[in-house]
MARTI-532600 format. One line per field, with one value per residue (C-alpha): residue number from 1; residue in one letter; x, z, y. Coordinates in Angstrom, 3 decimals, padded with zeros to 6 digits. Layout:
BEGIN
n <- c(NUM | ...)
res <- c(A | ...)
c1 <- c(X | ...)
c3 <- c(Z | ...)
c2 <- c(Y | ...)
% end
This chain:
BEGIN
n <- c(1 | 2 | 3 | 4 | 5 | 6 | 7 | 8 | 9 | 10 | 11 | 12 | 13 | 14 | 15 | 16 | 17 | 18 | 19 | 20 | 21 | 22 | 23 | 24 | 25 | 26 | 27 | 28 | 29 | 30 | 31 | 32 | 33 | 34 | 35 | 36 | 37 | 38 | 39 | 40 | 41 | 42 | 43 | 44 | 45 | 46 | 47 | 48 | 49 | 50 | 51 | 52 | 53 | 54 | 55 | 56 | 57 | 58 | 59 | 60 | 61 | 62 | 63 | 64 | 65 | 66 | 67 | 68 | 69 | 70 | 71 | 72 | 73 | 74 | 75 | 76 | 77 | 78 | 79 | 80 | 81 | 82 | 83 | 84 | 85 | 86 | 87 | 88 | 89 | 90 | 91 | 92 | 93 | 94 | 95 | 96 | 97 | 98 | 99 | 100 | 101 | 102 | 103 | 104 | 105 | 106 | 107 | 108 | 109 | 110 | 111 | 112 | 113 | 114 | 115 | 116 | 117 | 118 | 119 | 120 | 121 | 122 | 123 | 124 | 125 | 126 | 127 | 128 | 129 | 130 | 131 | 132 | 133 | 134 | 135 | 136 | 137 | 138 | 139 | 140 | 141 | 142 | 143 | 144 | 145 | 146 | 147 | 148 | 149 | 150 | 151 | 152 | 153 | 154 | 155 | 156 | 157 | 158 | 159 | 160 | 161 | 162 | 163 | 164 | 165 | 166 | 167 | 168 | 169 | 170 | 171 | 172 | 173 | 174 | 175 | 176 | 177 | 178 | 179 | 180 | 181 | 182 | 183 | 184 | 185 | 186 | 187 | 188 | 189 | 190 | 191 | 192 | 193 | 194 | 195 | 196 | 197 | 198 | 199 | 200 | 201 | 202 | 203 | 204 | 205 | 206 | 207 | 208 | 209 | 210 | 211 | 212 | 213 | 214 | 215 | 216 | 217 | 218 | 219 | 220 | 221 | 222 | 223 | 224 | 225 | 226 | 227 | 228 | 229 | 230 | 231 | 232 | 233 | 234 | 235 | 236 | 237 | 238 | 239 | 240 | 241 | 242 | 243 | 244 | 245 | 246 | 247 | 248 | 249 | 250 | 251 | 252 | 253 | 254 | 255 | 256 | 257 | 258 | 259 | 260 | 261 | 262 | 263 | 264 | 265 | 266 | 267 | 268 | 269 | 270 | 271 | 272 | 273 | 274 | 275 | 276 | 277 | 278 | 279 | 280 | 281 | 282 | 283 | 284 | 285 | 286 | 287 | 288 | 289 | 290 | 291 | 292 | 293 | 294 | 295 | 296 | 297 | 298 | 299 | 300 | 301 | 302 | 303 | 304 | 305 | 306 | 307 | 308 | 309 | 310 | 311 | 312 | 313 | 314 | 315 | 316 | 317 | 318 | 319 | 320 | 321 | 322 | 323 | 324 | 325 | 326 | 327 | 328 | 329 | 330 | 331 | 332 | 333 | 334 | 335 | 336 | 337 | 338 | 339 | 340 | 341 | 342 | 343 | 344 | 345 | 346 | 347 | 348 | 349 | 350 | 351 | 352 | 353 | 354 | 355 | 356 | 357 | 358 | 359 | 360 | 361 | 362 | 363 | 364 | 365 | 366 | 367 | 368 | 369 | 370 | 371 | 372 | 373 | 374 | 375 | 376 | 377 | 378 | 379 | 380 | 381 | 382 | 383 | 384 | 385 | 386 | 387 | 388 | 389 | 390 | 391 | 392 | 393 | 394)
res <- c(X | X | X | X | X | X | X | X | X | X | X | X | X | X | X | X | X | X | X | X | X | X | X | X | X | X | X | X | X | X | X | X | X | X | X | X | X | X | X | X | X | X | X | X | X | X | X | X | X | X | X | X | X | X | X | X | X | X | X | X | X | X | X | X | X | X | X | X | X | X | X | X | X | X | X | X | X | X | X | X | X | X | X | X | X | X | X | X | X | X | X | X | X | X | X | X | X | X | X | X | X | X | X | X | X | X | X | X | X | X | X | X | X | X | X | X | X | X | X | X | X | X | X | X | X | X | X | X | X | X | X | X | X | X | X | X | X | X | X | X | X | X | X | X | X | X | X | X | X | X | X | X | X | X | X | X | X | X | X | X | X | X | X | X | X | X | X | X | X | X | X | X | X | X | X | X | X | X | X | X | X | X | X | X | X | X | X | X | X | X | X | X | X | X | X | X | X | X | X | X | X | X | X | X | X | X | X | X | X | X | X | X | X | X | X | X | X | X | X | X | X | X | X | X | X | X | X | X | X | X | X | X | X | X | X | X | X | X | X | X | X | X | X | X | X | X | X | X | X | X | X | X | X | X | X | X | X | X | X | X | X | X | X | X | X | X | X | X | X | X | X | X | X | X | X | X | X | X | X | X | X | X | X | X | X | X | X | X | X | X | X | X | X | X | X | X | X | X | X | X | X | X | X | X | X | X | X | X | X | X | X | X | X | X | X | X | X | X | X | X | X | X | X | X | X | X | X | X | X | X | X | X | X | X | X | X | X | X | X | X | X | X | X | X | X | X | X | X | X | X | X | X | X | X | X | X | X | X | X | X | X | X | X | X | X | X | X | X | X | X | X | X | X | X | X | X | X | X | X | X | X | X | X | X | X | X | X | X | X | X | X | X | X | X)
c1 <- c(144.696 | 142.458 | 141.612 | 140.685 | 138.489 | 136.445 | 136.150 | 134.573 | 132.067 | 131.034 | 130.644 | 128.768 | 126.124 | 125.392 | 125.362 | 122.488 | 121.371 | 117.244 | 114.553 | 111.467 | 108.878 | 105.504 | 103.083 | 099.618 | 096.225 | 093.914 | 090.465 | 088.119 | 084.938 | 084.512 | 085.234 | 082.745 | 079.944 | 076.754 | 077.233 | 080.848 | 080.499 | 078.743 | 075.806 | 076.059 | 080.138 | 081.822 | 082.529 | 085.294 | 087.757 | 088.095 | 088.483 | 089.238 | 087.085 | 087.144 | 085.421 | 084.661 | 086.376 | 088.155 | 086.491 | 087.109 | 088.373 | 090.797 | 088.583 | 085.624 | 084.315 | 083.797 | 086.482 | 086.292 | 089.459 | 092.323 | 095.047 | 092.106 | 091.217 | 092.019 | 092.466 | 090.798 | 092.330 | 090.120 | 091.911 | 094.140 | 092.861 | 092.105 | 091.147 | 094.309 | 094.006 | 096.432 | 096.938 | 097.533 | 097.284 | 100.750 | 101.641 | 103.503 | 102.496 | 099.092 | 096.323 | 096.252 | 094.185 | 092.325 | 091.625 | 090.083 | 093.527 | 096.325 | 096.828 | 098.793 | 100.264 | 102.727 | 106.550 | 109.322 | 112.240 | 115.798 | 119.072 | 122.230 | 123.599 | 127.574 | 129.462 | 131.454 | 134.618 | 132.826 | 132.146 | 128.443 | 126.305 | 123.232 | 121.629 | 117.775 | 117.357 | 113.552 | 112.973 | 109.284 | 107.684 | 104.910 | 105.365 | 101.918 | 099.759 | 097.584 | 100.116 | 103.111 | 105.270 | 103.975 | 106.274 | 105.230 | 107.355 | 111.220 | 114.296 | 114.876 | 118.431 | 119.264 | 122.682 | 126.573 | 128.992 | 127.218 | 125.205 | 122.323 | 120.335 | 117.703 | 117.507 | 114.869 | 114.705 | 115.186 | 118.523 | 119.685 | 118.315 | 120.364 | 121.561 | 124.564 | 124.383 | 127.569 | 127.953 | 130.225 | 131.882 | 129.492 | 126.451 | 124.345 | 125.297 | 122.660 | 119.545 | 116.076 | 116.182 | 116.933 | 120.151 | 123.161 | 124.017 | 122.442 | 119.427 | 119.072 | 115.823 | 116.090 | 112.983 | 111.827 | 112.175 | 109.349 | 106.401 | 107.928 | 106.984 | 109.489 | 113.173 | 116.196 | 117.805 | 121.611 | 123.731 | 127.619 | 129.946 | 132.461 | 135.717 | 139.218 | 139.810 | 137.891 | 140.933 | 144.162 | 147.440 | 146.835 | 143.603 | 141.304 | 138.502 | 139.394 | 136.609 | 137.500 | 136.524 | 133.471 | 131.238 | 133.508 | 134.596 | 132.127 | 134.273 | 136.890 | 136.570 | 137.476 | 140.966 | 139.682 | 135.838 | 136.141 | 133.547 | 133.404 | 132.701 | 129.547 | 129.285 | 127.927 | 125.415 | 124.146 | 124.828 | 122.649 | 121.832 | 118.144 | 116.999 | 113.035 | 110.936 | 107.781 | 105.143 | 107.090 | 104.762 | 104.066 | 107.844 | 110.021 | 113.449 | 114.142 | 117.780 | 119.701 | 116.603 | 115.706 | 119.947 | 119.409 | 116.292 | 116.954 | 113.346 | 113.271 | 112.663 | 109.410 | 108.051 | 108.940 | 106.884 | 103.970 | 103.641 | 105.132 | 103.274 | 104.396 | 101.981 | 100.916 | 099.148 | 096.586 | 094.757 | 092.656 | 094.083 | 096.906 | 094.767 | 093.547 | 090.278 | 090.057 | 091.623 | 089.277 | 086.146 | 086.938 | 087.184 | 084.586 | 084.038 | 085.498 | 083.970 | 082.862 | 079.352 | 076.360 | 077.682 | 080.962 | 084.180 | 086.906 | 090.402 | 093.862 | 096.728 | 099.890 | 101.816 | 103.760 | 102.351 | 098.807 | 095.314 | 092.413 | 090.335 | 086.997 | 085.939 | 082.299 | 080.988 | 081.559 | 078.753 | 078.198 | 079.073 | 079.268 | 081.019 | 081.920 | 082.240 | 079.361 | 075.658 | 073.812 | 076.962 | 077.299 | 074.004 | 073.340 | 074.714 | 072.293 | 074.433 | 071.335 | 071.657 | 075.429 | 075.773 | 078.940 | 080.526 | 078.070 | 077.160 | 073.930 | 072.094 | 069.303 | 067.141 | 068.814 | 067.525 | 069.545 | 069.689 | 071.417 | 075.412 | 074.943 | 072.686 | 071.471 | 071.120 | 069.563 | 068.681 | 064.971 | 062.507 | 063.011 | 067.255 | 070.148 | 073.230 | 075.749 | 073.787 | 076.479 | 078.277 | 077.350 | 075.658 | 076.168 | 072.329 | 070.734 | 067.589 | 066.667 | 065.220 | 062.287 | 063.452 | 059.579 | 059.496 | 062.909 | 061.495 | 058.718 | 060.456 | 062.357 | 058.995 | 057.389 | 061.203 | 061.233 | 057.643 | 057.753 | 060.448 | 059.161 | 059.462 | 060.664 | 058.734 | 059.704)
c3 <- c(097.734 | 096.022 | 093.555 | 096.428 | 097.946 | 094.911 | 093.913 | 097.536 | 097.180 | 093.819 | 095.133 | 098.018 | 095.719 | 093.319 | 096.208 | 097.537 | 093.872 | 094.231 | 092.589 | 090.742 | 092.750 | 092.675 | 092.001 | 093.456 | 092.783 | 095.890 | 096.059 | 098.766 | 099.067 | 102.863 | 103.837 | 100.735 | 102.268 | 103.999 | 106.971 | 108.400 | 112.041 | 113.842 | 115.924 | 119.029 | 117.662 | 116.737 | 112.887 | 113.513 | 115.149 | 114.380 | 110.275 | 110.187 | 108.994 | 110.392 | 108.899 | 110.284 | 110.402 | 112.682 | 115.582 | 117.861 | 121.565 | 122.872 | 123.563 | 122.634 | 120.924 | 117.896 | 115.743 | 114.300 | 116.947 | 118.580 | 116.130 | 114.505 | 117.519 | 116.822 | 119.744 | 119.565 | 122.054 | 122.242 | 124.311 | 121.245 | 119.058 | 116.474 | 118.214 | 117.164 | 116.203 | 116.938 | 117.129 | 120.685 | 123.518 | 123.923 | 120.136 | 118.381 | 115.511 | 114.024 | 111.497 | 108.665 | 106.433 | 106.117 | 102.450 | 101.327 | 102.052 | 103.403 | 106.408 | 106.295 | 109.577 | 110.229 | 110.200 | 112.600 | 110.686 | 112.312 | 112.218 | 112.786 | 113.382 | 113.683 | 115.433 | 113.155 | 114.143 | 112.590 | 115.811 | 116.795 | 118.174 | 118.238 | 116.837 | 116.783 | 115.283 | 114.539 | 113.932 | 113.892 | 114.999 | 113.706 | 114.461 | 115.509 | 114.333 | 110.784 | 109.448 | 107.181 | 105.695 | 101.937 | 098.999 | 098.056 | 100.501 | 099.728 | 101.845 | 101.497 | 103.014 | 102.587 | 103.743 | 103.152 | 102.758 | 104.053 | 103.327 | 105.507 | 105.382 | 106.837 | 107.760 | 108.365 | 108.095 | 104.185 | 102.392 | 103.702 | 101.670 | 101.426 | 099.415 | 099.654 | 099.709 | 098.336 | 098.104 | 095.106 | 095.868 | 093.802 | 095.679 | 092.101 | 091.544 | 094.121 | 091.930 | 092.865 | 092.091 | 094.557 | 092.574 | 095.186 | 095.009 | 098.387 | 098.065 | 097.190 | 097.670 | 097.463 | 097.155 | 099.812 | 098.130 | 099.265 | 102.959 | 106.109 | 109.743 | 111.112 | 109.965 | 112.094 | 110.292 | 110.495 | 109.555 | 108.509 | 107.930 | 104.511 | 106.209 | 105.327 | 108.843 | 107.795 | 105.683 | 107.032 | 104.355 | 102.143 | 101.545 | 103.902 | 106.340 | 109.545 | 111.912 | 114.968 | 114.593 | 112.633 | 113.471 | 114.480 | 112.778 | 110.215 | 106.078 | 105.025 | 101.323 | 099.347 | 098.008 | 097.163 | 095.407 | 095.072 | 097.711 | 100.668 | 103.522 | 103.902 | 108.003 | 107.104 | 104.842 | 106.026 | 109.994 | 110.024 | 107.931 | 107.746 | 106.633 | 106.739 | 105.082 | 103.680 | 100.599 | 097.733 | 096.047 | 098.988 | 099.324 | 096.473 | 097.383 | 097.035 | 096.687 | 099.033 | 100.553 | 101.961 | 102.401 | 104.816 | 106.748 | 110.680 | 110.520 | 107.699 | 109.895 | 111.477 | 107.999 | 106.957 | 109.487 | 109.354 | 105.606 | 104.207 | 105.762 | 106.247 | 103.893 | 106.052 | 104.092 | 106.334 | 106.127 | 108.556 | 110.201 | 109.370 | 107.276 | 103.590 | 102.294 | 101.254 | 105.202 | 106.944 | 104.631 | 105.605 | 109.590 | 110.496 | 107.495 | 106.534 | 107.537 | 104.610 | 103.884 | 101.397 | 097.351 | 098.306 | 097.717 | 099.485 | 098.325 | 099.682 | 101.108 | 099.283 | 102.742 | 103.951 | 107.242 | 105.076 | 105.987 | 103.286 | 103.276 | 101.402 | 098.627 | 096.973 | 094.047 | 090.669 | 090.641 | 094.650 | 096.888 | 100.802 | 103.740 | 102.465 | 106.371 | 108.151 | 107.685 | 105.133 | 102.626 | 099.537 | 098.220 | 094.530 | 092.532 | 090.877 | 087.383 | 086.123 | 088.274 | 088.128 | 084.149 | 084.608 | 085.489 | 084.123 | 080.916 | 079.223 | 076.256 | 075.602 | 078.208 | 080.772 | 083.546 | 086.937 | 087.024 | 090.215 | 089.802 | 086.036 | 084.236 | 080.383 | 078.127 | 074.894 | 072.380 | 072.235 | 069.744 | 066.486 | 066.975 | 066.983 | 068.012 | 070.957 | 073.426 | 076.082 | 073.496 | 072.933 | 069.566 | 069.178 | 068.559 | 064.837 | 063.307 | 062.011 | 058.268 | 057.573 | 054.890 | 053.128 | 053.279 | 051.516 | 048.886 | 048.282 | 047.394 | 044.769 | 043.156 | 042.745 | 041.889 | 039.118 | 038.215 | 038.116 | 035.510 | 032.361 | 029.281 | 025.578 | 023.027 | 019.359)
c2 <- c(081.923 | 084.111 | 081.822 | 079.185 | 081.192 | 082.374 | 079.087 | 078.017 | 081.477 | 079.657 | 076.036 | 077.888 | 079.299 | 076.096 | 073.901 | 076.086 | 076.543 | 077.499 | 075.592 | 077.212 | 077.991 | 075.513 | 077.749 | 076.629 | 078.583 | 079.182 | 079.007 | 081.035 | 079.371 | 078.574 | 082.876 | 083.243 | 080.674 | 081.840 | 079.262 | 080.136 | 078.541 | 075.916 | 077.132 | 079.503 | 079.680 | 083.468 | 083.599 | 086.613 | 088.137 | 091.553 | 091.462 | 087.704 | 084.973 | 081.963 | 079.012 | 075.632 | 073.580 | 076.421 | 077.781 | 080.367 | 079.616 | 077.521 | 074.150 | 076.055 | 072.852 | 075.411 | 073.799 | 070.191 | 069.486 | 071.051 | 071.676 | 073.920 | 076.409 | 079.714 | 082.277 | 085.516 | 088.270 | 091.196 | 093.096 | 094.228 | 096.898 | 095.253 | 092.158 | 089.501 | 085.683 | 083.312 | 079.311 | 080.043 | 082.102 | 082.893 | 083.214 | 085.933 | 084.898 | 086.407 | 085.304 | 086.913 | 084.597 | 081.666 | 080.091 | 076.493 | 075.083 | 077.579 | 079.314 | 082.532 | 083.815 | 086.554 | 086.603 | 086.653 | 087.501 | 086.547 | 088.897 | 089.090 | 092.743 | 094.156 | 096.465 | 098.527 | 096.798 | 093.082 | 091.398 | 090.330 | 092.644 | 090.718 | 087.858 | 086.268 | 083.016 | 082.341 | 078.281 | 077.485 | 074.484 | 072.659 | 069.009 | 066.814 | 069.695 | 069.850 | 072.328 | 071.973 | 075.569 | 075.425 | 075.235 | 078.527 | 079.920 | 081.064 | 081.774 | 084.991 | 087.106 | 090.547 | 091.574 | 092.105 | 089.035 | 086.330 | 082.973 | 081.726 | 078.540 | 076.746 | 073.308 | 070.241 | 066.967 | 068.181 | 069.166 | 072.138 | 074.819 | 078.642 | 081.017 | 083.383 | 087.546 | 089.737 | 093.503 | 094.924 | 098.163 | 100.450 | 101.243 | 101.647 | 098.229 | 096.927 | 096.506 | 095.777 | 092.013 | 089.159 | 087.443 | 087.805 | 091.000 | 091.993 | 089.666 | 086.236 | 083.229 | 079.960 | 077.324 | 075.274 | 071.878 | 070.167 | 070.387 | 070.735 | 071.571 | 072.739 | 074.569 | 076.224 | 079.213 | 079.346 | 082.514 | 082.019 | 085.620 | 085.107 | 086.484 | 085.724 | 083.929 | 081.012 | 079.747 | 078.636 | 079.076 | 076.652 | 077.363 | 075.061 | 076.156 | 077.144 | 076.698 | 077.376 | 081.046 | 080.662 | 083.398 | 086.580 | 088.880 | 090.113 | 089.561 | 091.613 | 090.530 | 093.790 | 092.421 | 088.715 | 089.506 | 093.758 | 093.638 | 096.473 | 096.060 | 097.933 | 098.118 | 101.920 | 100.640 | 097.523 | 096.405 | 093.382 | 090.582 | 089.280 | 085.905 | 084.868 | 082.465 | 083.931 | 084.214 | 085.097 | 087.234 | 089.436 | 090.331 | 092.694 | 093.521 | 097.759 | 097.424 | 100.254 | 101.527 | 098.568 | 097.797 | 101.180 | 100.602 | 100.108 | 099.106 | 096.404 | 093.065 | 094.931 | 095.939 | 092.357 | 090.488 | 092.891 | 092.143 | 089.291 | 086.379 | 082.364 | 080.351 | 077.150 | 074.355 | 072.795 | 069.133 | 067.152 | 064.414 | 061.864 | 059.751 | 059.465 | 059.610 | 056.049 | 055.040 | 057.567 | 056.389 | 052.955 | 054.081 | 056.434 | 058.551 | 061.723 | 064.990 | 065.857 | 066.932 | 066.412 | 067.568 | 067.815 | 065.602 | 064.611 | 065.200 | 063.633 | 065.989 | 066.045 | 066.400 | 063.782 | 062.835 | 062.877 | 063.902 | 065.187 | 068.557 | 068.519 | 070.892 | 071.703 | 069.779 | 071.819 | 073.759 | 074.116 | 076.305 | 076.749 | 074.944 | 071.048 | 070.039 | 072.150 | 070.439 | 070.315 | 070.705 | 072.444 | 074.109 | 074.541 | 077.636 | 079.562 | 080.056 | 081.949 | 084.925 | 085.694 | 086.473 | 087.986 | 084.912 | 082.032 | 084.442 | 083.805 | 085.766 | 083.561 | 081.506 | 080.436 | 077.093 | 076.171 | 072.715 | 071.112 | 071.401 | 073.749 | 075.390 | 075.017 | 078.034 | 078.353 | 080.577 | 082.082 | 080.781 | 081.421 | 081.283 | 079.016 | 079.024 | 079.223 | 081.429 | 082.388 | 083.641 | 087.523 | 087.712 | 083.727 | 083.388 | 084.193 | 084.148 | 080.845 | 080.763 | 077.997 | 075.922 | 075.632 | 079.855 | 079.585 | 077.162 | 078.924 | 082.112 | 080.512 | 079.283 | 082.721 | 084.147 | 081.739 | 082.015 | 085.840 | 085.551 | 087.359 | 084.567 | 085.627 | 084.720 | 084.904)
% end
């Protein structure tokens, strides 16, 4: 029996075996641009930025469409963005292609004796809108004896949570012992998290699951896996899909804060990739056009329901879909991150830089310019060295 059931806790955890994470790197240009809105439109709520092709107001005519209107209540202090009016979810950040939003975490809690005390499933929803939950994102559960998961039109994805008997055992890493991740395998819109308790009632005598009781009481594993049961430690179980750099498991002192889901969703945000439209560049070019502007380029979505954003030209800057487009960097006055030591010229997209008369060399290199040395100077000082030689005579 024992056996049988350590071998299922096994199958459990390979079966929901994580991926590595796809790391992406993010640029900022449209926050960074001079020309954040369209004409008479706000560029910020409170702290936030919001570039076209977002706009403030709900049908404000601000944004380049509808999926991109961003709701700015100013009654809250600080004023609070959302996607919509009646949203729990707030804007943290807006970048060249993410979105990142804050969390709702979902729990299950116990009563001492194992049964359910309460439980809040959070499943967002972003179906026929220009968002998709980014790969960058990871399951995340902390708890006691349980697995949760999270499905989509994906494979399930999950990832299964024990706690040994010693308390020093927890450590601060997310491996199973208290915390465990798992990868979200590839763009989605929308998931449903589900929660399932290990407990020794799930298996009949010979060893097969029972299911007919599947979600009370809370396990009682301590004679199969050495586990306790932990009630006085832990009495919930929280699962929540987030950023997975902005989240670092504390081991027992996050194990014994009451407060953990609210600390959760106030700083570990959902990363949303965002794209215009269904189409790709070559299909909207072909239509109507794409929307993006002068020096800029249009670049496809990897999402699977499609769409494109635009970016700036290497060596522009500014908002690719607000008129006139990118404008021209000026490499020559930012030597700290265009470095130049000689003379340096903007041209449109780069700049040159050369060494001042009389050098050669690599001039945005510190000290990559020397002094040149004429070859006919050179020559002649041989001649007189040669001619100033005294001569023997015998």
């Amino acid at each position: 029996m024992e056996t049988l059931v350590l071998t299922w806790v096994l199958l459990l955890m390979f079966s929901f075996a994580a991926s590595d994470t796809n790391s992406t790197s993010e640029t900022y240009t449209l926050i960074k641009a001079t020309n954040f809105a369209r004409p008479n439109c706000q560029s910020k709520c409170g702290d936030l930025v919001v570039p076209y092709p977002f706009g403030i107001g709900i049908n404000s005519g601000c944004s380049i469409g509808p999926g991109f209107d961003v709701y700015c209540n100013t009654s809250s202090d600080p004023p609070r963005a959302s996607l919509e009016s009646i949203s729990y979810a707030s804007i943290k950040q807006i970048s060249d292609s993410t979105l990142r939003i804050s969390n709702t975490v979902s729990t299950r809690c116990y009563f001492p004796d194992g049964n359910i005390q309460s439980a809040v499933n959070f499943s967002p929803y972003f179906n026929n809108t220009p968002y998709t939950i980014s790969e960058v994102n990871k399951l995340t559960v902390i708890g006691c004896n349980e697995y949760a998961w999270v499905t989509s039109k994906m494979k399930p994805t999950g990832c299964l949570v024990i706690c040994y008997e010693q308390e020093d055992d927890i450590g601060d890493d997310c491996s199973g012992n208290a915390c465990c991740q798992s990868s979200i395998p590839e763009p989605i819109n929308y998931y449903v998290t589900q929660f399932y308790a290990l407990q020794e009632s799930n298996f009949s005598n010979n060893g097969s699951r029972n299911i007919i009781n599947n979600i009370t009481p809370r396990p009682l594993l301590g004679e199969v896996l050495g586990m306790s049961n932990r009630e006085t430690l832990n009495p919930c179980t929280y699962a929540f899909v987030g950023d997975v750099e902005a989240f670092k498991f504390n081991g027992t002192t996050d194990l014994k804060d009451t407060s953990l889901d609210k600390k959760i969703e106030a700083n570990v945000p959902i990363v949303l990739d965002w794209a215009i439209g269904d189409l790709s560049c070559s299909e909207a070019e072909a239509i109507n056009g794409t929307a993006c502007q002068s020096n800029s380029m249009c670049v496809n979505s990897k999402r699977e329901t499609g769409g494109y954003r635009c970016k700036c030209n290497e060596g522009y800057e500014g908002n690719p879909y607000l008129s006139p487009g990118c404008q021209d960097i000026d490499e020559c006055k930012d030597k700290l991150q265009f470095p130049c030591h000689g003379t340096c010229v903007n041209i449109p997209g780069n700049y040159t830089c050369k060494c001042k008369q009389g050098y050669s060399g690599d001039a945005k290199i510190k000290d990559g310019c020397s002094r040149k040395i004429p070859i006919l100077q050179l020559t002649l000082g041989k001649i007189l060295s040669v001619s100033s030689t005294p001569v023997n005579t015998f």
